[in-house]
N, C-alpha and C positions, 0 to 999 in steps of 0.2 A: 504493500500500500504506500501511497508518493505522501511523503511527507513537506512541509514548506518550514522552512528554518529563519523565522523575521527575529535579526534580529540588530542590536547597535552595540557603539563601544564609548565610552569615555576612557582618555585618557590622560598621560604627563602632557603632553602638548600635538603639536604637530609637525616635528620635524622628524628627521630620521632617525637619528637615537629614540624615540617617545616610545611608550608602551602603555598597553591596556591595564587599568585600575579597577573597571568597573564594567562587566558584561551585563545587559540585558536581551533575553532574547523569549520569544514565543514558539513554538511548534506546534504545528498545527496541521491535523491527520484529516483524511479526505470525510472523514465524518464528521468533523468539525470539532472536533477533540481536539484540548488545547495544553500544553504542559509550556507554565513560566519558570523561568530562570530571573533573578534579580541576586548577582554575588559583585562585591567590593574583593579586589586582590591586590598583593603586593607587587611593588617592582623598585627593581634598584636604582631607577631612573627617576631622581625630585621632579617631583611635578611643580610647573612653573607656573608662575603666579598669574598669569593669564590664562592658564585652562583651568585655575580654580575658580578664577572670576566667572569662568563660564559655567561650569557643572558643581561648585561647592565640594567639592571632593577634598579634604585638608589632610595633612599625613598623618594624623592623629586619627583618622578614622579609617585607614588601610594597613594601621599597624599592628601586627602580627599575624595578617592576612594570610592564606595562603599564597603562592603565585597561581598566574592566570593558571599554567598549563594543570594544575594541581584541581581547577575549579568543575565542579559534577557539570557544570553546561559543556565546557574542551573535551569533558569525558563520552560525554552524552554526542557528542557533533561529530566524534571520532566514527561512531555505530552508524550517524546518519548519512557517514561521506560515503552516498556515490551518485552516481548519473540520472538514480529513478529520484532522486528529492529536489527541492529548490535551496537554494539561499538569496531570502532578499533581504537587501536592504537599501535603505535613501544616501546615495552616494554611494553604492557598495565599494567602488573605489581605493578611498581611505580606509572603512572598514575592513574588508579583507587585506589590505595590504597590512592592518594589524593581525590578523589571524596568521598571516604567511610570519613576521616577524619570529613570533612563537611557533614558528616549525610546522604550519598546518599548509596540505598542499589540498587545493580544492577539487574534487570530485564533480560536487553538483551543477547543474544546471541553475544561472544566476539571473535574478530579477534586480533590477536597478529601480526603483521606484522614481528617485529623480528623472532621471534620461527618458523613465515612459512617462512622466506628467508633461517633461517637454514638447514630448510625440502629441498627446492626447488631449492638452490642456494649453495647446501654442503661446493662446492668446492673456492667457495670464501675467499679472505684473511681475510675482516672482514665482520661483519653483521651490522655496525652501519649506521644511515640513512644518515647523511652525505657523508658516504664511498661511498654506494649505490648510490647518489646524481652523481656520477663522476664515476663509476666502471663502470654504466647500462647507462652515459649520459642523465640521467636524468634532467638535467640542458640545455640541450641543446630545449626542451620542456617549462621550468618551467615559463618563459618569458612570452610568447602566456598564458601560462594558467593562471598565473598571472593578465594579462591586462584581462581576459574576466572578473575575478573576483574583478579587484580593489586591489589587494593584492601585498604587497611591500614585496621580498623576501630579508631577512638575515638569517645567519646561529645563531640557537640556538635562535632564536624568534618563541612564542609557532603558529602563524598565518603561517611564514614562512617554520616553518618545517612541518606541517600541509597539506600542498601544497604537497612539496617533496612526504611526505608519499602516494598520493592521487597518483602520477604517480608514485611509488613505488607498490601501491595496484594494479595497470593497469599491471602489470609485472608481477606482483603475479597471478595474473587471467590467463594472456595468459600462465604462464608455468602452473597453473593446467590444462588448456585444452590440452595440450599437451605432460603430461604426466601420466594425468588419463583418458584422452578421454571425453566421454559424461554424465561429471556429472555436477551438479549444484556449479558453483565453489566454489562459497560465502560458502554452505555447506561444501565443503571440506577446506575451508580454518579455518573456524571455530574447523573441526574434528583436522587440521591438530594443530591449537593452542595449541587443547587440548593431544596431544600426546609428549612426550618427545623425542630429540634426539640423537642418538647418535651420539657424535662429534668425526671426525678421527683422529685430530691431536692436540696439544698444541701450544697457539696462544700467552702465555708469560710462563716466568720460565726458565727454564737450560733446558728444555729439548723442547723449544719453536721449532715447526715444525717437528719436530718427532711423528710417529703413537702414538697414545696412549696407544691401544693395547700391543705395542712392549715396550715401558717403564714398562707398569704395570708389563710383564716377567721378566723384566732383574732388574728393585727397584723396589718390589711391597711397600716397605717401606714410599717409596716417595709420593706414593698414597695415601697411611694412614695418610701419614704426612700432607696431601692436605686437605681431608675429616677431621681431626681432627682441624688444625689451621688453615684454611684461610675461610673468607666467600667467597661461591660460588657460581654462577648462578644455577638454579633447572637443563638445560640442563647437564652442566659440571658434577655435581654430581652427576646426573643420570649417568650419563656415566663412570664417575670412580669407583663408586658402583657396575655397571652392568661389566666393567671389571676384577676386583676384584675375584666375585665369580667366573667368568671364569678360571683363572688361578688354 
């Protein structure tokens, strides 16, 4: 039976030394059986004072933790690694590249919830889960789904965003039915991960909400300048590469 593995990570920061403190994760069996993980774990790695700003996680409350790989959810994802289950999560990206960190090489079949709201939700201001959390009323749900699971929702706690994403993924589902029709959605959302998109507009910079298209004609300069100095999301870049040779 295919199992879906939603889940998030907080961690020391965001650079390459960083590591996972905090796993939250949901699985969830095609009967709609659901088992939470919510574990705090140690790492030799200080967490910097900007990703406590973010998720509150202080080393006083991961001390004497065990480490991540030691935690029942790394034990439990071990059983779930292979090609019949999913793993999703929103920006799985940086998530998984913490699971690779700790030695986990992935099996599953991967849902990106971000890259498929970009797909399926174009026209939206942002993609980020919180945004989504309050754009799609997602919150007005999270309550009821909370209590069935014992789950205390904060914003930027890796259990609580976890939740969100799970009635985010419910959202996800009904617009593939209804705008690819009769296919297997799980499937299409995974094809959908794996395809890059193209974004219509600029969402910071000088030329923030303007077509993309229509800048790359009038500065293609600015483009270059984007592509060459700033790091950028795989969608962005794809897109500003793809309108480049256009012009």
């Amino acid at each position: 039976m295919t199992k879906y593995v939603l889940f998030d990570t907080e961690t020391t920061g965001n650079q390459e030394e960083d590591r996972i403190i905090q796993i939250g994760a949901m699985v969830v069996g095609s009967k709609g059986d659901v088992e939470v993980y919510d574990e705090l774990c140690s790492s030799t790695v200080p967490i910097k004072v900007e990703a406590m700003e973010v998720h509150n996680i202080t080393p006083d409350l991961i001390e004497g933790k065990a480490p991540f790989i030691s935690t029942i959810f790394y034990r439990d994802l071990s059983t779930l690694n292979s090609e019949n289950n999913y793993l999703i999560a929103h920006n799985i990206k940086f998530d998984l590249g913490m699971l690779e960190k700790e030695g986990f090489v992935n099996r599953m079949k991967i849902i990106d919830t971000l890259r498929c709201s970009k797909h399926l939700y174009p026209d939206s201001e942002y993609h980020r889960l919180q945004y989504f959390r309050y754009s799609l009323g997602l919150y007005k749900d999270e309550a009821k789904e909370a209590s069935k699971h014992n789950i205390v929702i904060k914003a930027h706690d890796a259990i609580g965003d976890v939740l969100v994403m799970k009635l985010l993924l419910s959202k996800l589902v009904a617009k593939v039915k209804e705008q690819y029709g009769r296919v297997n959605p799980m499937v299409k959302l995974a094809e959908l991960t794996n395809t890059p998109v193209m974004l219509k507009s600029f969402k910071f910079g000088k030329y923030k909400g303007e077509e993309i298209a229509d800048v790359a004609r009038r500065d293609a300069g600015y483009i270059k300048w984007m592509l060459k100095s700033l790091e950028l999301d795989d969608d962005l870049k794809y897109t500003l590469e793809v309108v480049l040779e256009r012009i």
